[in-house]
FIVO-71953 format. One record per residue (C-alpha): residue number from 1; x, y, z; chain. Coordinates in Angstrom, 1 decimal, padded with zeros to 4 digits. Example, Ala and Ser with C-alpha at 12.3 -4.5 7.8 and 13.67 -1.06 7.14 Angstrom:
2
- 1,012.3,-004.5,007.8,A
- 2,013.7,-001.1,007.1,A
END
This chain:
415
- 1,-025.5,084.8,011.1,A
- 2,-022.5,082.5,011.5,A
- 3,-019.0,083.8,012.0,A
- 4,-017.0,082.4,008.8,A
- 5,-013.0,081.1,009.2,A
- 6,-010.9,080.2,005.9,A
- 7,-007.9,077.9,006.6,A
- 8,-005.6,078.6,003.3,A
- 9,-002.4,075.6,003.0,A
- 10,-000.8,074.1,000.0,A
- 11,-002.1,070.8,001.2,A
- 12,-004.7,069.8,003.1,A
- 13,-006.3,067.0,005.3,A
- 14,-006.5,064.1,005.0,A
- 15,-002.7,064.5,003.9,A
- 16,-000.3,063.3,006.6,A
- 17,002.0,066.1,008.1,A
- 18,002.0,068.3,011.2,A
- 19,000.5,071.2,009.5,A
- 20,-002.5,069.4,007.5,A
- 21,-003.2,067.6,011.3,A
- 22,-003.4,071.3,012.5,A
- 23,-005.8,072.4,010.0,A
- 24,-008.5,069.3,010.4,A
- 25,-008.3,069.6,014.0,A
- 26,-008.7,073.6,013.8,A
- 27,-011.5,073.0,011.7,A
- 28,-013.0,070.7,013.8,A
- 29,-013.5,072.4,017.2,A
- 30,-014.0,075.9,015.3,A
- 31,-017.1,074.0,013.5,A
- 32,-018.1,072.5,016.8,A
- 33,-018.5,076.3,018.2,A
- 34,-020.7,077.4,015.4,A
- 35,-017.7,078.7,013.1,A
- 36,-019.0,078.2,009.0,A
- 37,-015.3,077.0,008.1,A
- 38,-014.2,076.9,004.7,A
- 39,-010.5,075.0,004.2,A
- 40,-009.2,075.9,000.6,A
- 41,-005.9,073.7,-000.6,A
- 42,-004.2,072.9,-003.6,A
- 43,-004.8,069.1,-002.7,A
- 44,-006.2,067.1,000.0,A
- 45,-010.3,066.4,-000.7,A
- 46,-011.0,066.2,003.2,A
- 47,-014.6,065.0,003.6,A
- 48,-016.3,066.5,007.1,A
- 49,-019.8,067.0,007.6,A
- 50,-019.7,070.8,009.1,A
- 51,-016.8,071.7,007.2,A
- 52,-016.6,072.8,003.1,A
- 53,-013.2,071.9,001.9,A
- 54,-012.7,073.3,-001.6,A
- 55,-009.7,072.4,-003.8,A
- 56,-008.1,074.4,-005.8,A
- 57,-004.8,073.3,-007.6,A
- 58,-003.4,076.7,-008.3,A
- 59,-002.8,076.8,-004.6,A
- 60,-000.3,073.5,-004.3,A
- 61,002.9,073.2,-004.3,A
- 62,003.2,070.1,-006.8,A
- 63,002.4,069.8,-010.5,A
- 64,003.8,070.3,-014.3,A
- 65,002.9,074.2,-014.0,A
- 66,004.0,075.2,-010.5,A
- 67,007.5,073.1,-010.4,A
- 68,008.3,075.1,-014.0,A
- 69,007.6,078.0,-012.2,A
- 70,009.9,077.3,-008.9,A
- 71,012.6,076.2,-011.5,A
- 72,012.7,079.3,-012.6,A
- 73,012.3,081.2,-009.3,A
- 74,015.2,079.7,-008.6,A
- 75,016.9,080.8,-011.0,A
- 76,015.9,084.7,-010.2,A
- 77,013.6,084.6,-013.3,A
- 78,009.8,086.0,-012.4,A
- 79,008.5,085.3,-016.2,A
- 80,005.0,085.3,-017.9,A
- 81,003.8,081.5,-016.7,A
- 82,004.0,083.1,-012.9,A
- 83,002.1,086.2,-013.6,A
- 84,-000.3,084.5,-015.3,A
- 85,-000.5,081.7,-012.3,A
- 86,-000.7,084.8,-009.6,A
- 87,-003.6,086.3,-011.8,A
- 88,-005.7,083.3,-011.7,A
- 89,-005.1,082.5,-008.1,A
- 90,-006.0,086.0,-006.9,A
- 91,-009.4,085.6,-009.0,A
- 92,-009.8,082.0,-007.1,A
- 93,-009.3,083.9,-003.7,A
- 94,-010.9,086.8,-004.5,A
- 95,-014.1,084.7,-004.8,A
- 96,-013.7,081.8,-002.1,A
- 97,-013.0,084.4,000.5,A
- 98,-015.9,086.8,-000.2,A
- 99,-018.0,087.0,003.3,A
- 100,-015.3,085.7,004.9,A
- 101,-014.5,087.1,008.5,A
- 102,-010.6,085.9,009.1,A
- 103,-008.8,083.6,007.3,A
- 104,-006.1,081.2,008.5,A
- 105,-002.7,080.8,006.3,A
- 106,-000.4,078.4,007.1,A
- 107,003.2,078.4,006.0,A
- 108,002.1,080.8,002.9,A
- 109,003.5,084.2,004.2,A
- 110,007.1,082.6,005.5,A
- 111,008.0,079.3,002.8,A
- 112,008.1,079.8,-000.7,A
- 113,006.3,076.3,-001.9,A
- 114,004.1,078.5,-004.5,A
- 115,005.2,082.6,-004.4,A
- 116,002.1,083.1,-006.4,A
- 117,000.2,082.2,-003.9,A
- 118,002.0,084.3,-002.0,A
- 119,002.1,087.0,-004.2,A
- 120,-002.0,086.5,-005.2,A
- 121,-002.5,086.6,-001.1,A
- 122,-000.5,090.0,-000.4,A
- 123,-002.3,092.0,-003.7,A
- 124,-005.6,091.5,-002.5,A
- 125,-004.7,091.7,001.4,A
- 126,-002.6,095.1,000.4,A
- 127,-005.9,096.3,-001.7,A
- 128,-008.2,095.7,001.0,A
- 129,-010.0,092.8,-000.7,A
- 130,-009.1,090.5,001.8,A
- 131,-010.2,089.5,005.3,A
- 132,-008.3,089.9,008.0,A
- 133,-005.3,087.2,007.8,A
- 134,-003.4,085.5,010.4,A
- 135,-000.2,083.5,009.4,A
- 136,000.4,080.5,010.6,A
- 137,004.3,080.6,010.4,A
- 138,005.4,077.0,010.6,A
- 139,009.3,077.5,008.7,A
- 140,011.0,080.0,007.5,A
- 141,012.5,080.0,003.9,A
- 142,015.2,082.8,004.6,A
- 143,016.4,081.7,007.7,A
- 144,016.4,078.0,006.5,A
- 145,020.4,077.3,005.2,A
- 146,018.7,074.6,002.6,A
- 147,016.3,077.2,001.0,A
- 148,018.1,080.5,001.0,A
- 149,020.5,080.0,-002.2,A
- 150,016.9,079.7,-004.1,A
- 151,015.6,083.2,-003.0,A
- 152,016.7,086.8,-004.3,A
- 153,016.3,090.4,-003.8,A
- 154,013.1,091.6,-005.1,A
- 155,009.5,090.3,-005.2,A
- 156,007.9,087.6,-005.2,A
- 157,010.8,086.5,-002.5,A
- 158,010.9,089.6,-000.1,A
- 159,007.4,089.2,000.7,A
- 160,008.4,086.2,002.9,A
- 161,011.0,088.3,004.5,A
- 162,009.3,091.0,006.2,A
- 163,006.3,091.9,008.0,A
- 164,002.9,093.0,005.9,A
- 165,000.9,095.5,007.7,A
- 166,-002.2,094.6,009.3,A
- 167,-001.6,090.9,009.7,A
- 168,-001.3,088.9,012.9,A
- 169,002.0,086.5,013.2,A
- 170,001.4,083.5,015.0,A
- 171,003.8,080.6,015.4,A
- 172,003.7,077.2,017.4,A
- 173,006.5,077.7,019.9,A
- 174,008.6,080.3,022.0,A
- 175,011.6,079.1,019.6,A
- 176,009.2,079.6,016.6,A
- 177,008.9,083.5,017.8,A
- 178,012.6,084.3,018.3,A
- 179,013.1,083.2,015.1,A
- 180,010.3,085.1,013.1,A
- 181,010.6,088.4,015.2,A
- 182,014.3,088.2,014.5,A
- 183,013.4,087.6,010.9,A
- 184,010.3,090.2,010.9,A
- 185,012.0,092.9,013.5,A
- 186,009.1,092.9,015.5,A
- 187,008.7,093.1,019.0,A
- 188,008.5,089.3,020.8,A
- 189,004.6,090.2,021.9,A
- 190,003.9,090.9,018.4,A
- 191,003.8,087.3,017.6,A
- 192,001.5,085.0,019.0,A
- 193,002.4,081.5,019.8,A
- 194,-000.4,078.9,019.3,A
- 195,001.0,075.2,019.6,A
- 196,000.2,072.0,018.4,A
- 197,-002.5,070.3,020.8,A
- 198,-003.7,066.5,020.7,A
- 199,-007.2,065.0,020.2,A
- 200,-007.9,063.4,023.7,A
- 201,-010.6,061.7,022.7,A
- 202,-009.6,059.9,020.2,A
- 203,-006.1,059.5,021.4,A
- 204,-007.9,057.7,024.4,A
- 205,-010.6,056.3,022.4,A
- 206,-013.0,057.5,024.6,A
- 207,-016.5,056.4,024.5,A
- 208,-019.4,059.3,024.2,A
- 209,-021.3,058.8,027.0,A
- 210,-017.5,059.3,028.7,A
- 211,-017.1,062.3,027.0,A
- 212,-019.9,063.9,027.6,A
- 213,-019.9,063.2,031.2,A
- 214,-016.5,064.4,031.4,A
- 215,-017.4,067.6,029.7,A
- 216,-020.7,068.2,032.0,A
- 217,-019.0,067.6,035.5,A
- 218,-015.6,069.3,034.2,A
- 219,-013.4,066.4,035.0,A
- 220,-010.6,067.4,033.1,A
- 221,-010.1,070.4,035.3,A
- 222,-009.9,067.7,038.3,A
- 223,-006.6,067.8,040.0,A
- 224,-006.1,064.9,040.6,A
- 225,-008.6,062.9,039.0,A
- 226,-009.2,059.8,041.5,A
- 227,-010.9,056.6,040.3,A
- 228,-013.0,054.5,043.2,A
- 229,-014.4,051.5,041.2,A
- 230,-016.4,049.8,043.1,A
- 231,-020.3,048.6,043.9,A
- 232,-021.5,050.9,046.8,A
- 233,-021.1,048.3,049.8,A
- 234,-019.8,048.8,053.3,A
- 235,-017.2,046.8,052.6,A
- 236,-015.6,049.4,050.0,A
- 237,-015.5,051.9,052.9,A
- 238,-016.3,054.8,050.7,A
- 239,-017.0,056.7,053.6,A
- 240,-013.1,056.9,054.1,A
- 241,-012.7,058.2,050.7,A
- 242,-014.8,061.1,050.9,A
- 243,-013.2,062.3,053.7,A
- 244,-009.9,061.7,052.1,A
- 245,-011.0,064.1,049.2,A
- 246,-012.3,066.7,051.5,A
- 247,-008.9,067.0,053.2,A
- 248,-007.0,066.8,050.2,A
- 249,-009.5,070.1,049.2,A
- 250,-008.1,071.8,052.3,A
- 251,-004.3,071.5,051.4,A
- 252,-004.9,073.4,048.0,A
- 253,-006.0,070.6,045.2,A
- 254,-008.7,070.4,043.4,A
- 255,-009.8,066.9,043.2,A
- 256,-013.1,064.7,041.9,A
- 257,-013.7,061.4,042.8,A
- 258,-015.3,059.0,040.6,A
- 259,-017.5,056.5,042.0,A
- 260,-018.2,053.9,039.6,A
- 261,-020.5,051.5,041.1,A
- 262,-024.1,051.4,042.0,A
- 263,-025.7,050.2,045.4,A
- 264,-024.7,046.2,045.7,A
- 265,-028.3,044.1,045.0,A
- 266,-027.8,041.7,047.8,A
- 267,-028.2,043.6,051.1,A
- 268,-031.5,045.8,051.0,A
- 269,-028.7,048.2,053.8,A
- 270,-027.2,049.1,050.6,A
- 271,-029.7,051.6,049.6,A
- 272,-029.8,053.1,053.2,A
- 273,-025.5,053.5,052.8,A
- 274,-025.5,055.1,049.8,A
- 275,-028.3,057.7,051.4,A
- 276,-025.6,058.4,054.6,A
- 277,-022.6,058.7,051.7,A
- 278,-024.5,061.3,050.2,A
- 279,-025.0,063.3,053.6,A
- 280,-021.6,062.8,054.1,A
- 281,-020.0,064.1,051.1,A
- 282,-022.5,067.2,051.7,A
- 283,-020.9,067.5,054.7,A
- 284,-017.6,067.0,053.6,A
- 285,-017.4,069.8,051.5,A
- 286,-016.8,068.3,048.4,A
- 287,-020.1,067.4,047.6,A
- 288,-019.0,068.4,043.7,A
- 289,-016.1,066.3,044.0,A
- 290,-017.4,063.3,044.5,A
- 291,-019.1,062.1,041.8,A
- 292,-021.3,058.4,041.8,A
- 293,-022.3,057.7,038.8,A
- 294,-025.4,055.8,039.8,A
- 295,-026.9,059.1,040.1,A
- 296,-025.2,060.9,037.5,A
- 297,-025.0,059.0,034.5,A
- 298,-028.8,058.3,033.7,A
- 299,-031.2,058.2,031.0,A
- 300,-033.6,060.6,030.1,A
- 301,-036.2,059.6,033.0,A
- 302,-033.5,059.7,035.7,A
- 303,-033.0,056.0,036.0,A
- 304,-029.5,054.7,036.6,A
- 305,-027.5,053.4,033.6,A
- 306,-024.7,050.5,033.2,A
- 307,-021.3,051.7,033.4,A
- 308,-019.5,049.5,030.4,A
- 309,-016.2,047.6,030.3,A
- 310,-015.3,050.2,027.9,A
- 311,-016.3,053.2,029.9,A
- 312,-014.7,051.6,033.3,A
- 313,-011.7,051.5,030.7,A
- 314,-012.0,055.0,030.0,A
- 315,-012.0,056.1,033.5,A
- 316,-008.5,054.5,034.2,A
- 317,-006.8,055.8,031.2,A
- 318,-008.3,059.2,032.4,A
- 319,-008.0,059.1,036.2,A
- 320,-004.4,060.1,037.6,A
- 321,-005.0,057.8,040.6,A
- 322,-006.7,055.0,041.9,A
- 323,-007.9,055.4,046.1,A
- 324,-009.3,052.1,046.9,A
- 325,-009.7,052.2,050.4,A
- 326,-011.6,048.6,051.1,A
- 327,-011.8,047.1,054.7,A
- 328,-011.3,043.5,052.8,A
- 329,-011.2,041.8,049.7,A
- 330,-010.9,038.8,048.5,A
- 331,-008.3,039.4,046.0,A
- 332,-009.0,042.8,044.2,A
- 333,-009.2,043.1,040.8,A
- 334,-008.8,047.1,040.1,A
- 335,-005.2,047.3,041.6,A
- 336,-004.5,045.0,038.5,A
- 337,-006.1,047.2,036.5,A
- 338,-004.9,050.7,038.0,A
- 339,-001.2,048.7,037.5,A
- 340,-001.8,047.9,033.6,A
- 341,-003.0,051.7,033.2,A
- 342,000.1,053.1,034.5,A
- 343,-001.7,055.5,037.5,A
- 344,-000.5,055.5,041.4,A
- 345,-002.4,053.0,043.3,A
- 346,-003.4,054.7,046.9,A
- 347,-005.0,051.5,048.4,A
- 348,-005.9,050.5,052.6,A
- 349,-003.1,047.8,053.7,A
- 350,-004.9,044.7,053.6,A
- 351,-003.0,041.3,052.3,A
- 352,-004.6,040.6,048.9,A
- 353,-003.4,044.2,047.7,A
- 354,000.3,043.5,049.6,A
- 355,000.7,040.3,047.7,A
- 356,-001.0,041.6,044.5,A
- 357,001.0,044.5,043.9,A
- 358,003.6,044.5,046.1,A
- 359,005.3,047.6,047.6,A
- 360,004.5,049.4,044.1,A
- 361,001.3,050.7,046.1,A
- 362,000.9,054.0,048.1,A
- 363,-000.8,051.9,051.5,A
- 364,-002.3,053.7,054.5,A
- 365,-003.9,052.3,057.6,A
- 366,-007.5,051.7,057.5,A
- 367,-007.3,053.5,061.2,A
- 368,-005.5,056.7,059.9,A
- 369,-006.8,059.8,059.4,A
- 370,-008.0,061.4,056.5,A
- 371,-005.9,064.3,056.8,A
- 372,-002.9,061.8,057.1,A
- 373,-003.7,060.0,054.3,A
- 374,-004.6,063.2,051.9,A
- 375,-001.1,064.3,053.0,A
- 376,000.3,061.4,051.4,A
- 377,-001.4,061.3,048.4,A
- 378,-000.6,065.1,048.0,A
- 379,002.7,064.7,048.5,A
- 380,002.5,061.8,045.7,A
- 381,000.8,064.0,043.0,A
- 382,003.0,066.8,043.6,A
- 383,006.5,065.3,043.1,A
- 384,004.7,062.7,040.1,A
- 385,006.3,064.3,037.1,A
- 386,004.6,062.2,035.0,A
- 387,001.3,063.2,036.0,A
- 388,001.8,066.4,036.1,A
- 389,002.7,066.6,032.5,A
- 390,-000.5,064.2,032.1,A
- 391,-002.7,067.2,034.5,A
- 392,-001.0,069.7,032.0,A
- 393,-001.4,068.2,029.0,A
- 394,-005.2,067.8,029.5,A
- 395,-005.5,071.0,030.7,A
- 396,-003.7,072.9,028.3,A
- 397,-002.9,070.7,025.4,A
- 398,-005.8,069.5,024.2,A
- 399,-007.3,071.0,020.6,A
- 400,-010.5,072.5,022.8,A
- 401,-008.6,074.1,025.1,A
- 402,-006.0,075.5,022.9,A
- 403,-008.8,076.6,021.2,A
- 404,-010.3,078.3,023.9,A
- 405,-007.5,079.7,025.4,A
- 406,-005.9,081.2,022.4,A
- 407,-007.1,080.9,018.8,A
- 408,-010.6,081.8,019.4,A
- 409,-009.6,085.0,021.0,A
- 410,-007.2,085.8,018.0,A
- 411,-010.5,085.1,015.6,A
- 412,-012.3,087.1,016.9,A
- 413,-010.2,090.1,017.1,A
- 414,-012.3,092.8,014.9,A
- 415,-014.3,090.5,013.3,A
END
């Protein structure tokens, strides 16, 4: 049987705002990991295949009803029209979360956009008739200076001023949880801090077959991620890379090299170099760090397939480095590229590069080491702020991982 979620807002997707982005993208790796999620908003008729968004307009913060309401909630006034509204909404809740394990509620246990909501929410959570909850505090209506002449002693507004028993606080940033344990006198570690994340693939526009080859050979775990696009020919010295990668293994990273090329069709010796660059990356040490995608990304019978503009795309806006290490060229066409992607170009000092790019290249001697040269490019990646924020952000940042690291631990908590 399924694990069930319910995300609870005032709004929801496809409605334009940092908490509605939350919810959809919540929704959308939970449903991905087998979740049955369930989004319930007072507007916002989100259509996802594996998700059931129900609305319910009791629950918003807009309309004739609600804004006669917050008039007079304003005013200190808790009259007939709100008890009526709070009796109707716990009904609505009391049947949309039935078999639900945990439920999600954003902003409704700290902001007072509908206290009847609020004030549904904490009967049925205070009876028992509720699953567990865990508030997504976003803002804070008593410690906001706009919002506090509207709120007064007493319910409905005290029940966004302290802690209810038996739910789990969780806010989006070490700011966020000063602020609400302050608020909530509880102890810092009482309050969880889950931030905001980004969709990587579609802020990349990946394409699928990149994604799921990224997901099978962990590549976002790849530090650094190094991009060799090229056919597999002598003249690419590939050899050189691969060694490179295997030293840069023994000062502490943890690269993958991406080979993007398959053996070049004009000299039957290609076949035969691709064999030795094989034995050497086994011998290396890094045999799962080098990655050729002629023997990796293949159909169903094993046959190699045709790496695309847009997935060669892909890999540079991806990759935090190019290593092109090439004996010769006759111009060289991925410096270009590596240069409009924005990544560190670590190429073999051979003219066309030097009058292509200029000094904006890391070079190394085609006779040096590959300890020397892994040196270098260590060195490079460590003090590149900018991709280390990029290696951090795509470790940690990402909806999946977020996911992984903290929300689905705090789901399944007891359930």
């Amino acid at each position: 049987m399924k694990r069930s979620v319910a995300i609870l807002h005032y709004a929801g997707p496809p409605n334009i705002g940092g908490v509605e982005i939350t919810m959809a993208a919540h929704a959308r790796v939970m449903a991905a990991d087998g979740w049955h999620v369930r989004v319930l908003t007072g507007r916002g008729d989100w259509q996802h295949p594996d998700v059931e968004t129900i609305m319910i307009p009791e629950l918003g913060s807009r309309g004739t009803e609600l804004e006669q309401i917050a008039r007079e909630l304003v005013q200190g006034t808790v009259s007939p029209l709100f008890k009526d509204l709070t009796e109707r909404i716990v009904r609505h809740l009391e049947h949309y979360l039935a078999g639900i394990d945990v439920a999600i509620v954003h902003n409704v246990l700290s902001l007072h956009k509908n206290q009847a909501f609020t004030t549904a929410l904490y009967r049925l959570q205070q009876s028992g008739r509720a699953p567990r909850l865990l508030a997504w505090c976003h803002d804070f209506a008593w410690l906001d200076p706009l919002y506090t002449p509207e709120l007064h002693a007493g319910e409905p507004w005290e029940l966004l001023r302290y802690a209810w028993p038996g739910v789990q606080y969780v806010v989006v940033s070490e700011d966020r949880r000063e602020m609400l344990a302050g608020l909530f006198d509880l102890p810092r570690d009482a309050v969880t801090v889950a931030t905001p994340g980004i969709d990587l693939v579609g802020f990349l526009k990946l394409e699928p077959d990149t994604v799921a080859l990224v997901n099978r050979l962990d590549l976002l775990h790849a530090d650094p991620l190094l991009l060799l696009p090229a056919r597999i020919t002598r003249r690419k010295n590939i050899e050189q890379a691969i060694a490179i990668v295997g030293a840069l293994r023994t000062r502490g990273l943890h690269p993958k090299l991406i080979v993007t090329g398959p053996p070049g069709p004009h000299n039957p010796t290609n076949a035969a170099y691709l064999a030795q660059l094989q034995a050497l990356r086994d011998a290396s040490g890094a045999r799962d760090a080098v990655v050729f995608l002629y023997e990796t990304y293949v159909d169903e019978q094993g046959n190699p397939l045709p790496v695309s503009d847009a997935m060669l795309a892909d890999w540079y806006r991806l990759a935090d480095g190019l290593l092109f290490p090439s004996r010769y060229e006759g111009f060289g066409i991925p410096v270009l590229e590596a240069g409009m992607a924005g990544i560190p170009i670590f190429c073999s000092d051979i003219p066309p590069f030097r009058t292509t790019v200029g000094d904006t290249a890391f070079y190394f001697d085609l006779s040096a080491a590959p300890e020397d040269i892994a040196t270098q490019i260590a060195a490079v990646v460590r003090d590149d702020r900018r991709g280390q924020l990029r290696r951090r952000v795509r470790l940690d940042y990402t909806w999946e991982a977020l996911y992984q690291q903290v929300i689905l631990p705090l789901l399944i908590d007891n359930t």
